[in-house]
PDB file of N, CA, C and O in Angstrom:
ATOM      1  N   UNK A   1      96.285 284.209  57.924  1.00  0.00           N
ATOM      2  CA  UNK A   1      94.955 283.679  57.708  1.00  0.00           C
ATOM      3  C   UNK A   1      94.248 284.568  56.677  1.00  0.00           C
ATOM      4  O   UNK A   1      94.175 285.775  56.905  1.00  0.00           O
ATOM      5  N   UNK A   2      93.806 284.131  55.735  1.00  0.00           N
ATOM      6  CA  UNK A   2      92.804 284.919  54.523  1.00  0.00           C
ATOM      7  C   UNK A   2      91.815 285.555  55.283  1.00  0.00           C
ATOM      8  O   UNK A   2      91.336 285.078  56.312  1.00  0.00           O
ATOM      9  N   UNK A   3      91.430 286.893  54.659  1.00  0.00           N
ATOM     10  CA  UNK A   3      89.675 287.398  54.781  1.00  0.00           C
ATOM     11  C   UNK A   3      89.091 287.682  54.042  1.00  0.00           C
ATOM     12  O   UNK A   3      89.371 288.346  53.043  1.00  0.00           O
ATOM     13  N   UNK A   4      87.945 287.151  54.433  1.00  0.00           N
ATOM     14  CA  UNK A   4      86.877 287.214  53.558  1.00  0.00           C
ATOM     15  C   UNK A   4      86.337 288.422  53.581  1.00  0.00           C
ATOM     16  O   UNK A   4      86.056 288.671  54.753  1.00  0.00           O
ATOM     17  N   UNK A   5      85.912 289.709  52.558  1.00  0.00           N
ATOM     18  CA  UNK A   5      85.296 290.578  53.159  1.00  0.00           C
ATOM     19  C   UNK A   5      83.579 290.201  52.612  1.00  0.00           C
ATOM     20  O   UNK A   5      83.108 289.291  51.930  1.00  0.00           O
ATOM     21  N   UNK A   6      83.162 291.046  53.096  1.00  0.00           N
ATOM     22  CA  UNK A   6      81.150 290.195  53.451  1.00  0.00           C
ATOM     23  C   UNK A   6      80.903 291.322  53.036  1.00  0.00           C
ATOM     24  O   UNK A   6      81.488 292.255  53.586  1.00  0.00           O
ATOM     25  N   UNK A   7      79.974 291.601  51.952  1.00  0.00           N
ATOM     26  CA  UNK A   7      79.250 292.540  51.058  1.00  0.00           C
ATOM     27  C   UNK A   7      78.160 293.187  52.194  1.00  0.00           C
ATOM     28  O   UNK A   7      77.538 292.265  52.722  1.00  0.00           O
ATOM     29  N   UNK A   8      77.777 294.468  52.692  1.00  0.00           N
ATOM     30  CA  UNK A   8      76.539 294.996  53.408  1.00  0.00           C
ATOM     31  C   UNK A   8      75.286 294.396  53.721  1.00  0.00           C
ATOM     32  O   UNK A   8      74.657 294.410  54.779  1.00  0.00           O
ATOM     33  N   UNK A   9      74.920 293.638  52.151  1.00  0.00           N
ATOM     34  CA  UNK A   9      74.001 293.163  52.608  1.00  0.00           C
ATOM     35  C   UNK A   9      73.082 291.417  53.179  1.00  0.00           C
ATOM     36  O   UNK A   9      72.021 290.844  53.426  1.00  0.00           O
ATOM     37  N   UNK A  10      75.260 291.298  53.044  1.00  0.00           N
ATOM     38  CA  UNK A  10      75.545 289.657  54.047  1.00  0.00           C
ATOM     39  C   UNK A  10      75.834 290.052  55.569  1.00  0.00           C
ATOM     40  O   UNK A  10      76.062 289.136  56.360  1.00  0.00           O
ATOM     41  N   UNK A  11      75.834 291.099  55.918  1.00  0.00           N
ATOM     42  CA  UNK A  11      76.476 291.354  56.985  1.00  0.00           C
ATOM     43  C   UNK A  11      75.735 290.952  58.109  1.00  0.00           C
ATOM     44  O   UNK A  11      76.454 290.590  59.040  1.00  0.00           O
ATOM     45  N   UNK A  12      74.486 290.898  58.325  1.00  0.00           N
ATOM     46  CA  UNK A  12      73.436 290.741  59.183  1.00  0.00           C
ATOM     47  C   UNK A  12      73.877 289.146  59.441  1.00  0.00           C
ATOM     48  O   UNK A  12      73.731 288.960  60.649  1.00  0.00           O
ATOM     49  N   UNK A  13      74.330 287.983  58.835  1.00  0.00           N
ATOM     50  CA  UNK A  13      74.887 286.253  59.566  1.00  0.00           C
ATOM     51  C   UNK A  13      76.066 287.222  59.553  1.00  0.00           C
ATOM     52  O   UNK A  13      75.203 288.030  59.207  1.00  0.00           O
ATOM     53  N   UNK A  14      77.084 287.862  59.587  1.00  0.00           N
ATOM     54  CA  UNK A  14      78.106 287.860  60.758  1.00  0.00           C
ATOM     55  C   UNK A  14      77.942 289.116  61.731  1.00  0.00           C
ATOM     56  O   UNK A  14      78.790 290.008  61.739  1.00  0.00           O
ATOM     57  N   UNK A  15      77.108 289.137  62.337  1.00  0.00           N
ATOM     58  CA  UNK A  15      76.797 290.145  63.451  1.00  0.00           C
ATOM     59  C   UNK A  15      77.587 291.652  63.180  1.00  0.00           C
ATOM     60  O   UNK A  15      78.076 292.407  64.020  1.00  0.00           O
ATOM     61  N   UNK A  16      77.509 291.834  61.314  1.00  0.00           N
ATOM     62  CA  UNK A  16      77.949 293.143  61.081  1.00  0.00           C
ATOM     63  C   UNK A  16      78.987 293.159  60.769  1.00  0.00           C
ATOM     64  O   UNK A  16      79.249 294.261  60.287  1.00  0.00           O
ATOM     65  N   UNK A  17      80.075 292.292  60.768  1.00  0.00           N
ATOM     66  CA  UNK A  17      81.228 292.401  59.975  1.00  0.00           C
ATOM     67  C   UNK A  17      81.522 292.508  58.908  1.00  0.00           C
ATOM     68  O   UNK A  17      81.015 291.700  58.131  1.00  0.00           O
ATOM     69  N   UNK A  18      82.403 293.467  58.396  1.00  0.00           N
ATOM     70  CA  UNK A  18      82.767 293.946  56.938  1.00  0.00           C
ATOM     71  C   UNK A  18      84.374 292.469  56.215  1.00  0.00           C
ATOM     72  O   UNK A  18      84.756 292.185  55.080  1.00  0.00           O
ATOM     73  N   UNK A  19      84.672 292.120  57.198  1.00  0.00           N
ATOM     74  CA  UNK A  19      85.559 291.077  57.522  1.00  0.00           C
ATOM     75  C   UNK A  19      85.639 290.454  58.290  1.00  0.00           C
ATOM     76  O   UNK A  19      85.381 290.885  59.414  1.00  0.00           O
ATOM     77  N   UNK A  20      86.054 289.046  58.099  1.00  0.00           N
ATOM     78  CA  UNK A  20      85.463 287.978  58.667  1.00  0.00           C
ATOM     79  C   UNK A  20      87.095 286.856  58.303  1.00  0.00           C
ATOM     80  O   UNK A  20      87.285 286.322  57.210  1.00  0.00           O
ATOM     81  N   UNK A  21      88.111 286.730  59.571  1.00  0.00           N
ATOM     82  CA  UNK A  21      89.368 285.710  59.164  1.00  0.00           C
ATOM     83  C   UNK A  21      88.775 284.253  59.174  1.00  0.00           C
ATOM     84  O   UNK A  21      88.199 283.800  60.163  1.00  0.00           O
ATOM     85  N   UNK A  22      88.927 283.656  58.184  1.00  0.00           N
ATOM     86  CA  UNK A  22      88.932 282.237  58.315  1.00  0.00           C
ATOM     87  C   UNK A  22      90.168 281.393  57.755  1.00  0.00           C
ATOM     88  O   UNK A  22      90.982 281.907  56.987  1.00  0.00           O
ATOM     89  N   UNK A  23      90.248 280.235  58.132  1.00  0.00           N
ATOM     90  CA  UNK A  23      91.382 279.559  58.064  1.00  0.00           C
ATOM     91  C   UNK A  23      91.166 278.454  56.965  1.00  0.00           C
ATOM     92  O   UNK A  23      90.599 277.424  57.331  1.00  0.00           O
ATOM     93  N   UNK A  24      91.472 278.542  55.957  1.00  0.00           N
ATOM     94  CA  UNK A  24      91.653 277.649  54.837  1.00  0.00           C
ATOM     95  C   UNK A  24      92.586 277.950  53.621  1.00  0.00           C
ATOM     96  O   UNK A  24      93.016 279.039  53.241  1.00  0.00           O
ATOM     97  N   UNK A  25      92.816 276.512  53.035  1.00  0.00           N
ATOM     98  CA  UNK A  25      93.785 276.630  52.024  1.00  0.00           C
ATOM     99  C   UNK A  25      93.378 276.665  50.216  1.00  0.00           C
ATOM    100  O   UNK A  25      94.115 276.839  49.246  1.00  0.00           O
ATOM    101  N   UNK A  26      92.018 276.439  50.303  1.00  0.00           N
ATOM    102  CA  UNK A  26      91.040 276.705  49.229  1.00  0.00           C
ATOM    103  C   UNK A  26      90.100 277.469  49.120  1.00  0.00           C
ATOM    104  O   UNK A  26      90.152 278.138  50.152  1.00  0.00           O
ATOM    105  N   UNK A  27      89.114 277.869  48.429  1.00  0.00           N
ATOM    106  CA  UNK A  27      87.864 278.994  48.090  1.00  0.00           C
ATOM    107  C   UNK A  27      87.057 278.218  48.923  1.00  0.00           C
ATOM    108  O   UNK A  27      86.404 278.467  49.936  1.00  0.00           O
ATOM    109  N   UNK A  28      87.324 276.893  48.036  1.00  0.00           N
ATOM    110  CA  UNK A  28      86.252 275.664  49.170  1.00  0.00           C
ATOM    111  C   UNK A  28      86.170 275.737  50.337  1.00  0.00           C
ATOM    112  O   UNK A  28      85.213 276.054  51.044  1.00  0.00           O
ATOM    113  N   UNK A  29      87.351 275.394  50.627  1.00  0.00           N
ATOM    114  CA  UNK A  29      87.513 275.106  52.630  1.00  0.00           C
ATOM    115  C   UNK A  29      87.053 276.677  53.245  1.00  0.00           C
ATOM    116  O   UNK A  29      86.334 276.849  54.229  1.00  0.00           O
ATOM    117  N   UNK A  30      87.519 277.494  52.600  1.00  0.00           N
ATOM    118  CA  UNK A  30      87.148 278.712  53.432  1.00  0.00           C
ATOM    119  C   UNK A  30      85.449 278.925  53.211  1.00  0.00           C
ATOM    120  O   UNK A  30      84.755 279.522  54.034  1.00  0.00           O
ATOM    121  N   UNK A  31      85.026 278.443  52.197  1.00  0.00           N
ATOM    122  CA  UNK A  31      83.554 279.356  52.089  1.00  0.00           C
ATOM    123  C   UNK A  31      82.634 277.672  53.433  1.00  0.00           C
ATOM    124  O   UNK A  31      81.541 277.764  53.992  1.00  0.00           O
ATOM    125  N   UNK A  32      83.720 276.295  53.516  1.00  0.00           N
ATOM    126  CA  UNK A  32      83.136 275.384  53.921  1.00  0.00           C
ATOM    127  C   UNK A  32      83.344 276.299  55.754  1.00  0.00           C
ATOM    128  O   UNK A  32      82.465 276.329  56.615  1.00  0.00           O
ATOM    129  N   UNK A  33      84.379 276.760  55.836  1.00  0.00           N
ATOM    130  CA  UNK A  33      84.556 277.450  57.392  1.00  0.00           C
ATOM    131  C   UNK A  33      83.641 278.537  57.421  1.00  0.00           C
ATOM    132  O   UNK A  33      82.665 278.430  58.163  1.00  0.00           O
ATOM    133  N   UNK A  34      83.787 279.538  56.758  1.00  0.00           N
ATOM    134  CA  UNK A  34      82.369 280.799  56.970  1.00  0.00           C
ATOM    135  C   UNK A  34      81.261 280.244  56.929  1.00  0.00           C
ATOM    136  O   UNK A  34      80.796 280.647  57.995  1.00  0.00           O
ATOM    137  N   UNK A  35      80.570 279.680  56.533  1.00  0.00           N
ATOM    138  CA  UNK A  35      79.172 278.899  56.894  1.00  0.00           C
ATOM    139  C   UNK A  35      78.839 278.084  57.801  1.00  0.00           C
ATOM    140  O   UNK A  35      77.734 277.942  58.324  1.00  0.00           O
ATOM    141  N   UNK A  36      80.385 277.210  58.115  1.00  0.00           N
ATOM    142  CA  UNK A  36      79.946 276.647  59.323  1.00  0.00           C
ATOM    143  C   UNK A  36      80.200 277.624  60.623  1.00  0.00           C
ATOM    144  O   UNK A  36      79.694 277.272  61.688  1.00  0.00           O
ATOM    145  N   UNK A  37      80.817 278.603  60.581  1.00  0.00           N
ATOM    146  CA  UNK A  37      80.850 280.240  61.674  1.00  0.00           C
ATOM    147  C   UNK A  37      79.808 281.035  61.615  1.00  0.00           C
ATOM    148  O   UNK A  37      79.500 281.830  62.503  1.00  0.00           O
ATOM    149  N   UNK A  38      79.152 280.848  60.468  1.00  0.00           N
ATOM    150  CA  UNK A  38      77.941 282.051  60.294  1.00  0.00           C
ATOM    151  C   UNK A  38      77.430 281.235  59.275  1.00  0.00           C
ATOM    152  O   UNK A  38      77.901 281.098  58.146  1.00  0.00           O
ATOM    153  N   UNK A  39      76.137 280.542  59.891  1.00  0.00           N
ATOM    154  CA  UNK A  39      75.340 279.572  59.204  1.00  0.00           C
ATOM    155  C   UNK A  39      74.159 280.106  58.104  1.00  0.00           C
ATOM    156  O   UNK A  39      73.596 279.344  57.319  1.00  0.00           O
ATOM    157  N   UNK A  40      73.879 281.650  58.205  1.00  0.00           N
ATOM    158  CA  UNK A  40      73.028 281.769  58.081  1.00  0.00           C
ATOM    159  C   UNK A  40      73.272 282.534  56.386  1.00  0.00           C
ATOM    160  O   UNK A  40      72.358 282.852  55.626  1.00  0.00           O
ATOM    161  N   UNK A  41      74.715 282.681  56.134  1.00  0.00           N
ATOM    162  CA  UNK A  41      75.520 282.954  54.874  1.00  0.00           C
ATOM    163  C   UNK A  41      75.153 281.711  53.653  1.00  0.00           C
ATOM    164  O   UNK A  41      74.892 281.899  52.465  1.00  0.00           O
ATOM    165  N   UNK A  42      75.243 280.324  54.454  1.00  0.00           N
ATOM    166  CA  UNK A  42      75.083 279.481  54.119  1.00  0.00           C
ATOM    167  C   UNK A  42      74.234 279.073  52.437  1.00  0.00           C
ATOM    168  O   UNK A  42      74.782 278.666  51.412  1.00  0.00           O
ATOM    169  N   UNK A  43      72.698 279.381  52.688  1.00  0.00           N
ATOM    170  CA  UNK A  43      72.149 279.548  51.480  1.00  0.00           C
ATOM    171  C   UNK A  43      72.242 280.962  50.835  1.00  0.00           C
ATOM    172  O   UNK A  43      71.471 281.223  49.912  1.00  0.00           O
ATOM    173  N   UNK A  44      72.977 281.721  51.188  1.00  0.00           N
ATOM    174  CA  UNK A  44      73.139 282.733  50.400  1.00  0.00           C
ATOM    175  C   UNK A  44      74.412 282.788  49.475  1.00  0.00           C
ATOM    176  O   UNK A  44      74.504 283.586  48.542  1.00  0.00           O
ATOM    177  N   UNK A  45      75.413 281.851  49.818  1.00  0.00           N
ATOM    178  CA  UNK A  45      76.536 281.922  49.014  1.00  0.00           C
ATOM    179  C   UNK A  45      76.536 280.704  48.136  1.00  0.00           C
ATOM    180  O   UNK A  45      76.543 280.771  46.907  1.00  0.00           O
ATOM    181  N   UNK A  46      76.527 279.341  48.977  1.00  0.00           N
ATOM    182  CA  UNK A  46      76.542 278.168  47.999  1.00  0.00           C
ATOM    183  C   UNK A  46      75.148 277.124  48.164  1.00  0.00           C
ATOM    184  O   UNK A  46      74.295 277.163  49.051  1.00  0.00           O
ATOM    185  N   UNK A  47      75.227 276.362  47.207  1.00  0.00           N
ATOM    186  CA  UNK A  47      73.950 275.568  47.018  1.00  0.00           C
ATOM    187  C   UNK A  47      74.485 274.333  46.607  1.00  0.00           C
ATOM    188  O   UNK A  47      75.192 274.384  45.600  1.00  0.00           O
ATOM    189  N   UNK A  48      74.332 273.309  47.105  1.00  0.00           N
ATOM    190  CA  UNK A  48      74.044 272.106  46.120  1.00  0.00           C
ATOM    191  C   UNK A  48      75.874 271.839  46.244  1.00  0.00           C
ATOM    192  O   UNK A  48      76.284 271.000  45.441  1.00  0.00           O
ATOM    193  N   UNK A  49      76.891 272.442  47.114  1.00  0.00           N
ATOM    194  CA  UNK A  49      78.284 272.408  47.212  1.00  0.00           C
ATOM    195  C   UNK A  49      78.727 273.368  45.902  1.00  0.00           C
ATOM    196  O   UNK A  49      79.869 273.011  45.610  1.00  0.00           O
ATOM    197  N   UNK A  50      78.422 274.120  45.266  1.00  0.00           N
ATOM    198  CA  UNK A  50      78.748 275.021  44.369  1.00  0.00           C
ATOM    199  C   UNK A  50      78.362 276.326  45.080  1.00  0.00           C
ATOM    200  O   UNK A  50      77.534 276.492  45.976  1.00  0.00           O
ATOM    201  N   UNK A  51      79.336 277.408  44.330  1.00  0.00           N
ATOM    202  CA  UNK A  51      78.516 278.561  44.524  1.00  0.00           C
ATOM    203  C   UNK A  51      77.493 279.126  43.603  1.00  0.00           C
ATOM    204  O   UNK A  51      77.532 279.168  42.373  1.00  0.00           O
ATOM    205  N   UNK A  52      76.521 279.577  44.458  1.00  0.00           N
ATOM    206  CA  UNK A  52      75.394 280.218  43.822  1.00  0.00           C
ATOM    207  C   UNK A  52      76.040 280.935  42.442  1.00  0.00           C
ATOM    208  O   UNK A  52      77.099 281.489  42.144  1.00  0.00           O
ATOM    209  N   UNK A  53      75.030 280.665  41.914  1.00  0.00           N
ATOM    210  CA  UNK A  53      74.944 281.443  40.343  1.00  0.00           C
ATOM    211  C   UNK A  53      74.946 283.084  40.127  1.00  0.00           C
ATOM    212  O   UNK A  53      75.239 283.510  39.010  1.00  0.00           O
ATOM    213  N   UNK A  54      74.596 284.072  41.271  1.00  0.00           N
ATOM    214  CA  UNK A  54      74.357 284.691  41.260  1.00  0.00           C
ATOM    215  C   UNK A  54      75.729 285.368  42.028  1.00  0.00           C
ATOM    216  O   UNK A  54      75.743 286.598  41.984  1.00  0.00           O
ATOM    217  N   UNK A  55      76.531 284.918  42.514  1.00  0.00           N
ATOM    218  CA  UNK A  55      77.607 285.559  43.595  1.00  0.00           C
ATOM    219  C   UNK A  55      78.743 285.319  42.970  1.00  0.00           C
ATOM    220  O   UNK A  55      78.959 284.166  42.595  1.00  0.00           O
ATOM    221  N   UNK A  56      79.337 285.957  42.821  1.00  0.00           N
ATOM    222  CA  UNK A  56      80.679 286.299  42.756  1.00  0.00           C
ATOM    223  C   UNK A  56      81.363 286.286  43.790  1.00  0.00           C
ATOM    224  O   UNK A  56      81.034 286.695  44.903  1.00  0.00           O
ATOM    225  N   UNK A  57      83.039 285.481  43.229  1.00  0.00           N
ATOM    226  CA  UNK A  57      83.612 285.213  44.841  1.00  0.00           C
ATOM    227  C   UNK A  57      85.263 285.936  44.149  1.00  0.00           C
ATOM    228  O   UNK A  57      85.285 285.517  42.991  1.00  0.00           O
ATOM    229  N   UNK A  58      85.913 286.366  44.267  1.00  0.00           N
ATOM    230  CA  UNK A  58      87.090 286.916  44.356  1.00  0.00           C
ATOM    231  C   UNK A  58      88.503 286.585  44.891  1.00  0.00           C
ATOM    232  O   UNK A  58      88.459 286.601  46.121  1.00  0.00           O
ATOM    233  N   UNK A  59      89.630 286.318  44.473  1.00  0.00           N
ATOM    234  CA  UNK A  59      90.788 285.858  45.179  1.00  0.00           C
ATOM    235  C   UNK A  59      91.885 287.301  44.678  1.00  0.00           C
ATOM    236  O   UNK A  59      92.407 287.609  43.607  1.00  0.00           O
ATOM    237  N   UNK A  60      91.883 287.679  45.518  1.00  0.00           N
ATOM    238  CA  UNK A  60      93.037 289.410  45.067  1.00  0.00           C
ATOM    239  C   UNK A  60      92.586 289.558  44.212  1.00  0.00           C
ATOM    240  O   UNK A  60      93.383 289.641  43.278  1.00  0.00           O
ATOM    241  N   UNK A  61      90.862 289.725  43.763  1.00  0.00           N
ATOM    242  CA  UNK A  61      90.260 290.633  42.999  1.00  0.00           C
ATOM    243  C   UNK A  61      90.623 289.656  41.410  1.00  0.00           C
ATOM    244  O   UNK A  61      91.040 290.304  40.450  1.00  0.00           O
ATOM    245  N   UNK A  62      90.474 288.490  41.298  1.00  0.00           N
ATOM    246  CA  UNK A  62      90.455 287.382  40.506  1.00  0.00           C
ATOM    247  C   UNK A  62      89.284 286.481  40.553  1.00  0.00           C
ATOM    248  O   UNK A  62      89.098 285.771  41.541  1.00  0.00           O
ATOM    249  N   UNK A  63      88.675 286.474  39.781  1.00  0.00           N
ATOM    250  CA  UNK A  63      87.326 285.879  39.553  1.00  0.00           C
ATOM    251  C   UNK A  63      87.616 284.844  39.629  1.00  0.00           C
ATOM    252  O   UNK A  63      88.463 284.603  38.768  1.00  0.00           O
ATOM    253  N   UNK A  64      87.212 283.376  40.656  1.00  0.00           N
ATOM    254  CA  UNK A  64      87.588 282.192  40.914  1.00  0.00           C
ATOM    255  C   UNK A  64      86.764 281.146  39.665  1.00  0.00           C
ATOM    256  O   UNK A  64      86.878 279.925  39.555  1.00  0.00           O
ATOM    257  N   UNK A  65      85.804 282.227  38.685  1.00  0.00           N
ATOM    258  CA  UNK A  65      85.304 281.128  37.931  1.00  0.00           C
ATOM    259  C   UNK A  65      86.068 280.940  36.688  1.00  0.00           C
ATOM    260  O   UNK A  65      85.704 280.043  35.928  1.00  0.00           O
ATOM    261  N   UNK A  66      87.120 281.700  36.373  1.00  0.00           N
ATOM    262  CA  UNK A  66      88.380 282.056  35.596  1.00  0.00           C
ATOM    263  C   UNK A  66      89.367 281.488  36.127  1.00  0.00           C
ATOM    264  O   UNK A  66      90.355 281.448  35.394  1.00  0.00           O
ATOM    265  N   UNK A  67      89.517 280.872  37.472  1.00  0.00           N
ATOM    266  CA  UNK A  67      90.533 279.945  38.189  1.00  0.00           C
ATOM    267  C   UNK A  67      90.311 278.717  37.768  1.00  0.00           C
ATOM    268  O   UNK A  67      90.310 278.173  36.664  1.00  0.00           O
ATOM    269  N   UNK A  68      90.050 278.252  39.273  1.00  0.00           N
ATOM    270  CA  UNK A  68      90.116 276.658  39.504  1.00  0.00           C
ATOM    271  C   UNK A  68      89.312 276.712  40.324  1.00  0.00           C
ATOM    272  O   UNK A  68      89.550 275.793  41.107  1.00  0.00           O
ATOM    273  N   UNK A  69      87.791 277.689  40.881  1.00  0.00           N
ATOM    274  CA  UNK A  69      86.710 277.355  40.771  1.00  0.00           C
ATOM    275  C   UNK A  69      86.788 277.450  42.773  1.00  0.00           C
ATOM    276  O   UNK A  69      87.416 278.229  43.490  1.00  0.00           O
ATOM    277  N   UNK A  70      85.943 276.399  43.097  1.00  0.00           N
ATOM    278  CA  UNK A  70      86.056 275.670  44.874  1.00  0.00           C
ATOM    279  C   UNK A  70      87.681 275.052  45.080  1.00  0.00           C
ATOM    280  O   UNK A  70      88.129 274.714  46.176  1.00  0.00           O
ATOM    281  N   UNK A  71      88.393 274.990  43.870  1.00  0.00           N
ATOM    282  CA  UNK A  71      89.992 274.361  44.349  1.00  0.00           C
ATOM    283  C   UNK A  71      90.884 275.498  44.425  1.00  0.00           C
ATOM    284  O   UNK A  71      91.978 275.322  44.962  1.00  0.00           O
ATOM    285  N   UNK A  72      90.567 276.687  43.949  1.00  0.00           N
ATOM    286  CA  UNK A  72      91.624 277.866  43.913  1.00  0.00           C
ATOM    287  C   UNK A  72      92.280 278.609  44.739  1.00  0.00           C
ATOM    288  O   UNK A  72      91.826 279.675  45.155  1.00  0.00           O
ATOM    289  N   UNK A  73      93.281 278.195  45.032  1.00  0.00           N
ATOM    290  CA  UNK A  73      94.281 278.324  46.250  1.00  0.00           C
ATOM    291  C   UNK A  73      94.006 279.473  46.937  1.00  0.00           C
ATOM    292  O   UNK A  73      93.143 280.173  46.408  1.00  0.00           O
ATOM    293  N   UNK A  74      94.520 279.912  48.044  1.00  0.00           N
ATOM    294  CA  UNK A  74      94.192 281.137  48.876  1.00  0.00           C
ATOM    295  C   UNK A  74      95.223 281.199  49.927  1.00  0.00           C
ATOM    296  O   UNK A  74      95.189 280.497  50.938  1.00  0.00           O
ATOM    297  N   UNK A  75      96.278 282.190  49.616  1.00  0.00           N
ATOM    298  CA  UNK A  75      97.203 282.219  50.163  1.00  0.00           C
ATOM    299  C   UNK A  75      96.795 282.631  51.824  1.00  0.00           C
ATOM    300  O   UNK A  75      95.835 283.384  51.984  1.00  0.00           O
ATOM    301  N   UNK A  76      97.482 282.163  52.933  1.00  0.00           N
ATOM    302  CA  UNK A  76      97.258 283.268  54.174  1.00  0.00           C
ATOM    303  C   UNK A  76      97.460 284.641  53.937  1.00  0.00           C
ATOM    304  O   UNK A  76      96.546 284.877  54.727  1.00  0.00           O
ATOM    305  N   UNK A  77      97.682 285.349  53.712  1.00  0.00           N
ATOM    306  CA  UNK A  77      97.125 287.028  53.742  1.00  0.00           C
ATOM    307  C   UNK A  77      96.330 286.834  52.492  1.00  0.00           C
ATOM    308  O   UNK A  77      97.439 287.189  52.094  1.00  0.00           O
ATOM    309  N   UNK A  78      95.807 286.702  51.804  1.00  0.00           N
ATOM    310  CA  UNK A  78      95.026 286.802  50.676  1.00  0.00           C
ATOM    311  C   UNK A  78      93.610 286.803  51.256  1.00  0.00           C
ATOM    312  O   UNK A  78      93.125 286.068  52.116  1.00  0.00           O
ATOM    313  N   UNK A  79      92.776 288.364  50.193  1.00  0.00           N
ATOM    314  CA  UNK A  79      91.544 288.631  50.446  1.00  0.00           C
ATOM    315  C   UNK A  79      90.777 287.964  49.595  1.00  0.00           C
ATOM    316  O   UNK A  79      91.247 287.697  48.489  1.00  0.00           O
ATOM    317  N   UNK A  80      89.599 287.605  49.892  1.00  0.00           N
ATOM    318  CA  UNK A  80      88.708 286.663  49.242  1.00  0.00           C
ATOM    319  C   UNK A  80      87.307 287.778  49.267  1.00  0.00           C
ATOM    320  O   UNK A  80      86.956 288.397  50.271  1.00  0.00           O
ATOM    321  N   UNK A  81      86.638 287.851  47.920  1.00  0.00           N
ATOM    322  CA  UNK A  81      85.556 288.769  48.387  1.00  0.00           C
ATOM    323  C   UNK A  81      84.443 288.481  47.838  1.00  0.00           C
ATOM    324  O   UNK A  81      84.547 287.941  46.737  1.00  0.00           O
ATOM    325  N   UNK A  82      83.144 288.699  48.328  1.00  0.00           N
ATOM    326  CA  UNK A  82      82.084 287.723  47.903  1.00  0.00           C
ATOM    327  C   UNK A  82      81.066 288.966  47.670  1.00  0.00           C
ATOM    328  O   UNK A  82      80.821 289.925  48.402  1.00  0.00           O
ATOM    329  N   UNK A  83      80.362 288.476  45.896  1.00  0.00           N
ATOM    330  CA  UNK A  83      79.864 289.873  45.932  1.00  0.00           C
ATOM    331  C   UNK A  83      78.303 289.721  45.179  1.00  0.00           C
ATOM    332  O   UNK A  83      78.328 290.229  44.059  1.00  0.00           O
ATOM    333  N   UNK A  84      77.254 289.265  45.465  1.00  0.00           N
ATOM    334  CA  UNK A  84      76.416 289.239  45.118  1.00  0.00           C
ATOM    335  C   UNK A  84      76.210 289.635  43.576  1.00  0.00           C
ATOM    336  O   UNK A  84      77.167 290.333  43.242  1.00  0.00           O
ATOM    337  N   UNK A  85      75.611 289.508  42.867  1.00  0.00           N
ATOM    338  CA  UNK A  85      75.217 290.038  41.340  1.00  0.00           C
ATOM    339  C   UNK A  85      74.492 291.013  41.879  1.00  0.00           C
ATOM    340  O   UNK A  85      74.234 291.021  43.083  1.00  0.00           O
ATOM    341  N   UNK A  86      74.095 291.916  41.074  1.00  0.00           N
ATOM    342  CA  UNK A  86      73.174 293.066  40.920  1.00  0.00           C
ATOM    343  C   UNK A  86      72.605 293.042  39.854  1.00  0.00           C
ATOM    344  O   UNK A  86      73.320 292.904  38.861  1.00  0.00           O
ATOM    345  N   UNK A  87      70.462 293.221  39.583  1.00  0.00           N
ATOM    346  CA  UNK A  87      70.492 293.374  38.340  1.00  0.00           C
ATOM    347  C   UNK A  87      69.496 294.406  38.744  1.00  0.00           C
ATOM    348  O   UNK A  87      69.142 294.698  39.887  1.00  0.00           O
ATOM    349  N   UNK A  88      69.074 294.951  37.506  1.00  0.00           N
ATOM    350  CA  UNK A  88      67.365 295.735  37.686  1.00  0.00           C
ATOM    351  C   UNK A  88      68.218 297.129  37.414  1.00  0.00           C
ATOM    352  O   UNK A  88      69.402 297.405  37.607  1.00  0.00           O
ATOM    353  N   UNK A  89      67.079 297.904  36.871  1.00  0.00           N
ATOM    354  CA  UNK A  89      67.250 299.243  36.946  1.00  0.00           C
ATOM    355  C   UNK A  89      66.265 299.682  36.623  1.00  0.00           C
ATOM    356  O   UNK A  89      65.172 299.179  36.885  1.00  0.00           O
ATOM    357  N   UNK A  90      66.538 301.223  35.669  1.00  0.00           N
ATOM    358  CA  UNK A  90      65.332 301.987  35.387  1.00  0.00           C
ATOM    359  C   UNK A  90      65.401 301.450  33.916  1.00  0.00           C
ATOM    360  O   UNK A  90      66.239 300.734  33.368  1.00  0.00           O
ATOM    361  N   UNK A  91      64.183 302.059  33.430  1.00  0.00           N
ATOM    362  CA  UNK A  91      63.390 301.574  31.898  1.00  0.00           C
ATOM    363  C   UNK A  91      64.209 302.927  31.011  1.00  0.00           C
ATOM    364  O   UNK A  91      64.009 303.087  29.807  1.00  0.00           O
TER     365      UNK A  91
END
């Protein structure tokens, strides 16, 4: 079964988990299973059935927007990792 690992400051919708197994054979199906397990990920990862603009999602450290997107396969042991953007700094 793939895991997803959950960035620190997603951790609070899965009651603190750094990893999280879900069972799917796409980016899709799995990000469609973590939201429906932890609902509250939900508007923080995808919108509108896409993922947010702002998040980065990972397949063995492969940028899925350089794949095949919500269709990009996901092997069972394969890590999937979801990583918020970061912007801002100092002047």
């Amino acid at each position: 079964m793939p895991v997803v690992r959950i960035p620190s400051v997603l951790r609070a919708h899965t009651g603190g988990a750094a990893q999280v197994e879900v069972d799917g054979g796409t980016v899709g199906e799995i990000l469609d299973a973590l939201t429906r397990d932890h609902p509250g990920l939900a508007d923080q990862v995808v919108e509108g059935g896409r993922i947010r603009g702002f998040v980065n999602v990972y397949v063995d450290d492969e940028d899925v927007r350089y794949l095949s997107g919500l269709d990009t396969p996901v092997a069972a042991g394969a890590e999937v990792a979801i990583m918020p953007a970061v912007a801002g700094g100092a002047d």
